[in-house]
C-alpha positions as CSV (number, residue, x, y, z in Angstrom):
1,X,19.0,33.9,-20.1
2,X,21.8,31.5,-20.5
3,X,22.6,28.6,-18.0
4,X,26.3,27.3,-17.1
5,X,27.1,23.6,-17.8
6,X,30.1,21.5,-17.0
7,X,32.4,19.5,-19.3
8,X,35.6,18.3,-18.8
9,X,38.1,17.6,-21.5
10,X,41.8,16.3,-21.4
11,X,44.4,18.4,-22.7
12,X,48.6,17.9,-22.9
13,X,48.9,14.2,-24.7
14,X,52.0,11.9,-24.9
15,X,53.0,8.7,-26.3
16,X,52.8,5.7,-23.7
17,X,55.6,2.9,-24.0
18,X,53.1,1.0,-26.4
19,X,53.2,4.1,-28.8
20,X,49.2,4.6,-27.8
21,X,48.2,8.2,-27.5
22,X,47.6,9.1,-23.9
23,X,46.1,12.0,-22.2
24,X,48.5,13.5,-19.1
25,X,45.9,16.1,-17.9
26,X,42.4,16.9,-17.8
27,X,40.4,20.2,-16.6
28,X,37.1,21.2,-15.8
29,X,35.3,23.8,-18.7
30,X,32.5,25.8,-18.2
31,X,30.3,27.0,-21.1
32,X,27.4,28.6,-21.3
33,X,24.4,27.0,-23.4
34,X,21.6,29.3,-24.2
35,X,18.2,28.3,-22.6
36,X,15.3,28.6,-25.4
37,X,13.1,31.2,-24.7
38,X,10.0,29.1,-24.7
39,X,11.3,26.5,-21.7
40,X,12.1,29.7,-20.1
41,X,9.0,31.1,-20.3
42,X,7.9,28.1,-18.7
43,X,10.5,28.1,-16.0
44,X,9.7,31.0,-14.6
45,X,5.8,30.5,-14.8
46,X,6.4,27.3,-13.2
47,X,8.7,28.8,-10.0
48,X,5.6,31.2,-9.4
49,X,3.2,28.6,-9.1
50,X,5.7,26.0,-6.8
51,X,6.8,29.2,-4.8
52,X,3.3,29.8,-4.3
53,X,3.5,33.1,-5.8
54,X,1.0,32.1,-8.1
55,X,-1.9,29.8,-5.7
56,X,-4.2,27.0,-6.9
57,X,-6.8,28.8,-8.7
58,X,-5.0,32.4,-9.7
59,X,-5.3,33.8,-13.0
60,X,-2.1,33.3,-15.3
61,X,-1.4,36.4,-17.7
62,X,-2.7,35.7,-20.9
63,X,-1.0,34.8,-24.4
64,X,-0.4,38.2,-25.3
65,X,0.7,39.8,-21.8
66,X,3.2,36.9,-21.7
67,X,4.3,38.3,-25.7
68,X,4.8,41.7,-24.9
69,X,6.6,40.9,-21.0
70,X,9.1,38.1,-23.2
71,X,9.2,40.1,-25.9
72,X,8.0,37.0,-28.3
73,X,5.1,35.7,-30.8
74,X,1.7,34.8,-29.3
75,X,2.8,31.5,-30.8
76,X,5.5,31.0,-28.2
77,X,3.6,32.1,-25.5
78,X,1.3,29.3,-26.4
79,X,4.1,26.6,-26.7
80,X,5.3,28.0,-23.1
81,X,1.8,27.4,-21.3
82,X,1.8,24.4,-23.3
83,X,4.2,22.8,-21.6
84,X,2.5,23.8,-18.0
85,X,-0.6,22.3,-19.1
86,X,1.1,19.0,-20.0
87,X,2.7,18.9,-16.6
88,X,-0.7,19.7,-15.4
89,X,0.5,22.5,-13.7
90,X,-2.0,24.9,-15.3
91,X,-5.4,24.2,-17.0
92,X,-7.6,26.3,-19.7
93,X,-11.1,27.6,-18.0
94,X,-13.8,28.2,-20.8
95,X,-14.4,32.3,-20.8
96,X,-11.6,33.0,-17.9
97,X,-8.2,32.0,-19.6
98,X,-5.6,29.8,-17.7
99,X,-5.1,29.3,-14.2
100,X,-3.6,27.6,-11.8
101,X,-5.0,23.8,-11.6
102,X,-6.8,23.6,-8.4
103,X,-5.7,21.6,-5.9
104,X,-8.5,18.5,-4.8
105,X,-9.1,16.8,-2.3
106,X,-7.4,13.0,-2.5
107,X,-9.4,9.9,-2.0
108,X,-6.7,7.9,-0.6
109,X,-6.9,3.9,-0.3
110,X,-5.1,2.5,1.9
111,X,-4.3,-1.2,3.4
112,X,-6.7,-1.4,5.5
113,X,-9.7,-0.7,3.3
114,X,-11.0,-4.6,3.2
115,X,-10.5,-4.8,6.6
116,X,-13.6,-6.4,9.0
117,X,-13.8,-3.5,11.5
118,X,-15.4,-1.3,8.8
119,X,-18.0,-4.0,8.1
120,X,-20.2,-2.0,10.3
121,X,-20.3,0.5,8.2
122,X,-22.1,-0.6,5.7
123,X,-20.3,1.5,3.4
124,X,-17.6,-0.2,0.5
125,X,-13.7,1.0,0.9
126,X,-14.6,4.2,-1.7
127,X,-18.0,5.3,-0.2
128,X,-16.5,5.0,3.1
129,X,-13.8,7.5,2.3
130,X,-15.9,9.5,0.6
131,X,-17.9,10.0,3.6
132,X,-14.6,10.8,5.8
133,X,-13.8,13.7,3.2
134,X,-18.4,14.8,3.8
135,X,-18.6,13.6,-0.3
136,X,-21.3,11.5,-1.4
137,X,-19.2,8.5,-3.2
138,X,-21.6,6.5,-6.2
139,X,-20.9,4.5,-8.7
140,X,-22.3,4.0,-12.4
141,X,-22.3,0.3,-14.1
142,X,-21.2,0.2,-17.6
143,X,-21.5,-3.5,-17.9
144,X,-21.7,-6.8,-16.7
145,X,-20.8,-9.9,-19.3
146,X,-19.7,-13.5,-18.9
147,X,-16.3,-13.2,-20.8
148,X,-13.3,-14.5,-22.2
149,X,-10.5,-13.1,-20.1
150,X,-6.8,-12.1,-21.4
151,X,-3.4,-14.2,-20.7
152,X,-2.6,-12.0,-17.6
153,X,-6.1,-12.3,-16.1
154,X,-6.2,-15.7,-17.0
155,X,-2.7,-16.0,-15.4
156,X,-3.6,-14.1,-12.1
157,X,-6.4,-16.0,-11.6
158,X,-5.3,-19.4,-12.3
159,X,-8.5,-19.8,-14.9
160,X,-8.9,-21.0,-18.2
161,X,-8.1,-17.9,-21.2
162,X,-9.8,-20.5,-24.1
163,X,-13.4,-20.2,-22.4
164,X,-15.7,-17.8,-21.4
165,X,-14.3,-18.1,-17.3
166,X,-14.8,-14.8,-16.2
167,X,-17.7,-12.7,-14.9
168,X,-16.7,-9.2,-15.7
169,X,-18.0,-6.1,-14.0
170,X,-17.1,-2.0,-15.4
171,X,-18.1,0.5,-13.1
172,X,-17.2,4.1,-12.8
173,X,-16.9,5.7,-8.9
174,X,-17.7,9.0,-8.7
175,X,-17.3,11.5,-5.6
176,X,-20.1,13.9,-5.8
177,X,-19.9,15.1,-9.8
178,X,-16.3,14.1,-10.4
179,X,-15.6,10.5,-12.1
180,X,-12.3,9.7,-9.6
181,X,-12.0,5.5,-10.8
182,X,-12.3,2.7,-13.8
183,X,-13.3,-0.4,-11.6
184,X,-13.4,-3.3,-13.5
185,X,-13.9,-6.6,-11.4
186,X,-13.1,-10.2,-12.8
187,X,-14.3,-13.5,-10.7
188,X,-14.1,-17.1,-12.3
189,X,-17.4,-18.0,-14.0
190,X,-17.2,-21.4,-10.9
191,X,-18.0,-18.5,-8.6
192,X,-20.3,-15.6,-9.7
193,X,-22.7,-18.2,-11.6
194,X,-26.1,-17.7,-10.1
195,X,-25.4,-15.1,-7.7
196,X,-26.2,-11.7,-7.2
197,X,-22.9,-10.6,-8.9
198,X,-24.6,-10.8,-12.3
199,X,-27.5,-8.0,-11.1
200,X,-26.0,-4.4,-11.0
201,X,-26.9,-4.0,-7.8
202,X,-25.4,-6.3,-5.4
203,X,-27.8,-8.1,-2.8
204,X,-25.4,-7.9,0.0
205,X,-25.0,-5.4,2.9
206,X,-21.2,-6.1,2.4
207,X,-21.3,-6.0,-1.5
208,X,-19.3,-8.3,-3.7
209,X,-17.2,-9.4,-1.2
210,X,-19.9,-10.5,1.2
211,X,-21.4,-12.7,-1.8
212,X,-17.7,-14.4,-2.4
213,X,-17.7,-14.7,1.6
214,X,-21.0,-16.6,1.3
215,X,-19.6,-18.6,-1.9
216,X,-16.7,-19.9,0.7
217,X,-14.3,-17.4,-0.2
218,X,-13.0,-15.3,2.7
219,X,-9.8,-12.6,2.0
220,X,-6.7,-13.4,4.4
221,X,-4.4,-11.8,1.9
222,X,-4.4,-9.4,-0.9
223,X,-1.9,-8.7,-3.8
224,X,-1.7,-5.4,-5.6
225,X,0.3,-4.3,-8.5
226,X,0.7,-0.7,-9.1
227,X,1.9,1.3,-11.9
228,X,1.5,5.1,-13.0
229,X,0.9,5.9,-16.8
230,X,-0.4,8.2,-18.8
231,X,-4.4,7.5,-19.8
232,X,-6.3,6.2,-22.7
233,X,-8.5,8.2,-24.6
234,X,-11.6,6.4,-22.9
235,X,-10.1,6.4,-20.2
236,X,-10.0,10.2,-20.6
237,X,-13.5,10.6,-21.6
238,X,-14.8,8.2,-18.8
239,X,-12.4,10.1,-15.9
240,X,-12.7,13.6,-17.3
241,X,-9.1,14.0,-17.2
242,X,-7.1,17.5,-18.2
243,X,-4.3,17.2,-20.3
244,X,-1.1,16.0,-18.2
245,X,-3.1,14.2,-15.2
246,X,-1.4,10.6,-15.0
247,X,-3.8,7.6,-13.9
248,X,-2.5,4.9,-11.0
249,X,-2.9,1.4,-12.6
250,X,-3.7,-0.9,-9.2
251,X,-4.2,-4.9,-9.8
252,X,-5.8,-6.0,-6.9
253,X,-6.0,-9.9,-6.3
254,X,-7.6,-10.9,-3.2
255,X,-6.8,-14.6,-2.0
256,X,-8.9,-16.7,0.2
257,X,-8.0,-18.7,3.3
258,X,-6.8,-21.8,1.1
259,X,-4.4,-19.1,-0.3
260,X,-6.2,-19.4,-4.2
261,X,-6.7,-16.0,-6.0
262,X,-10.9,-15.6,-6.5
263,X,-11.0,-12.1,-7.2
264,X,-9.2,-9.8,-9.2
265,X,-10.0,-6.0,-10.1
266,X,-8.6,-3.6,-12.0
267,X,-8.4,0.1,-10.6
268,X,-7.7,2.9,-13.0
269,X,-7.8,6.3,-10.5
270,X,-7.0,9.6,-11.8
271,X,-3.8,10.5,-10.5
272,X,-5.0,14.3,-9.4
273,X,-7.7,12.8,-6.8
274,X,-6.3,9.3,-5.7
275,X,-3.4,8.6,-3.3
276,X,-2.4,5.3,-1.7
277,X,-2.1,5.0,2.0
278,X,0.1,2.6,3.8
279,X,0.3,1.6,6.9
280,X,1.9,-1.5,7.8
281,X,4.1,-3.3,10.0
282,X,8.4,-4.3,9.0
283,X,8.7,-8.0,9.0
């Protein structure tokens, strides 16, 4: 199949009064370029599945179904759902063939998840959601180390990046069986030094946040910086992740009521599970 594009090029020239060539007329050309037969392929594929044609879940032909309909190599059948599966449109399923990527459900986080009317509760921003969605919301500790931090923790924290400052915390949050976030906490050493924030599990109905509440340090504000990217590899392995899922990258710096930053942590949430929800009022 071939697909039209537009160009427009000048025709008729003169000579101006400064004896500079100079174009009197121009007109619109259409030419047709020929689409490669792999991206078309994975054009149509891809219609099915946004049409709905082709549902969360269905069965995609297979390499050599795909050969014989396009009349092409196995090889660029491959390169076709290749290019699905990095969209992460489509996923491989050991013993079935390729399918549709199910749809999940999202964990979303929204403004409002460090907010005191949840306190009673008992349950953290994640678990809490988790239980909205009937999931059971955990979390695995990786480790906890008095550290060093980097410039831009340093910086965001207004702490020292020459010393050991830091108390570090790596956790992964799962909901049920599925890893959905790379939590990793940072709190000046002034702060988390003989507390319960060094054990792995807290000692506080309310969690870290009621320990830094009991250190003095009560959130009025929060500060978050997010970005989308595509993972690590350990952040791959950790997470799970198919080919073609993006991560959210969310800084979140929570500031007391004397307005200095205490707590900073990094979430890195698979992009196929997590949303961010917003609800706020226009100053």
């Amino acid at each position: 199949m071939s697909r039209q594009s537009v160009r427009t090029v000048c025709v008729n020239s003169r000579v101006d009064q400064q004896g500079r060539l100079a174009w009197s007329k121009k007109r619109r050309v259409s030419t047709m370029v020929e689409e490669p037969i792999t991206q078309r392929i994975a054009r149509e594929l891809r219609d099915q599945i946004s049409s709905g044609e082709r549902g969360p879940g269905s069965l995609l032909p297979s390499e050599p179904e795909i050969a014989r309909q396009f009349e092409v190599s196995r090889q660029t059948a491959r390169s076709a759902f290749q290019i699905l599966e990095q969209e992460g449109l489509i996923e491989a399923v050991q013993r079935r063939g390729r399918i549709v990527r199910p749809r999940t459900q999202i964990i979303h986080l929204g403004n409002d998840r460090y907010s005191p009317r949840h306190r009673e509760t008992g349950l953290s921003p994640f678990l809490l959601e988790c239980a909205k969605q009937g999931r059971t919301g955990r979390f695995e500790v990786l480790s906890i180390e008095r550290t060093r931090p980097s410039p831009e923790v340093a910086e965001r924290l207004g702490v020292a990046n020459s010393t050991e400052s830091v108390l570090k915390r790596e956790n992964v949050f799962y909901a049920d069986a599925d890893p959905v976030e790379c939590v990793t906490t940072y709190i000046p050493w002034s702060i988390a030094e003989d507390t319960g924030l060094l054990q792995e599990e807290i000692p506080h109905q309310f969690g870290i946040h009621g320990v830094l509440e009991e250190r003095g340090h009560v959130m009025t504000r929060m500060r978050e910086d997010t970005i989308t990217r595509m993972p690590t590899p350990e952040e791959v392995r950790l997470l799970n992740l198919k080919t073609g899922v993006p991560v959210l990258d969310l800084w979140h710096t929570s500031l007391d009521q004397n307005g200095e930053p205490y707590e900073l942590t990094r979430f890195v949430m698979r992009g196929d599970m997590t949303g961010l929800r917003y609800d706020v009022p226009i100053e």
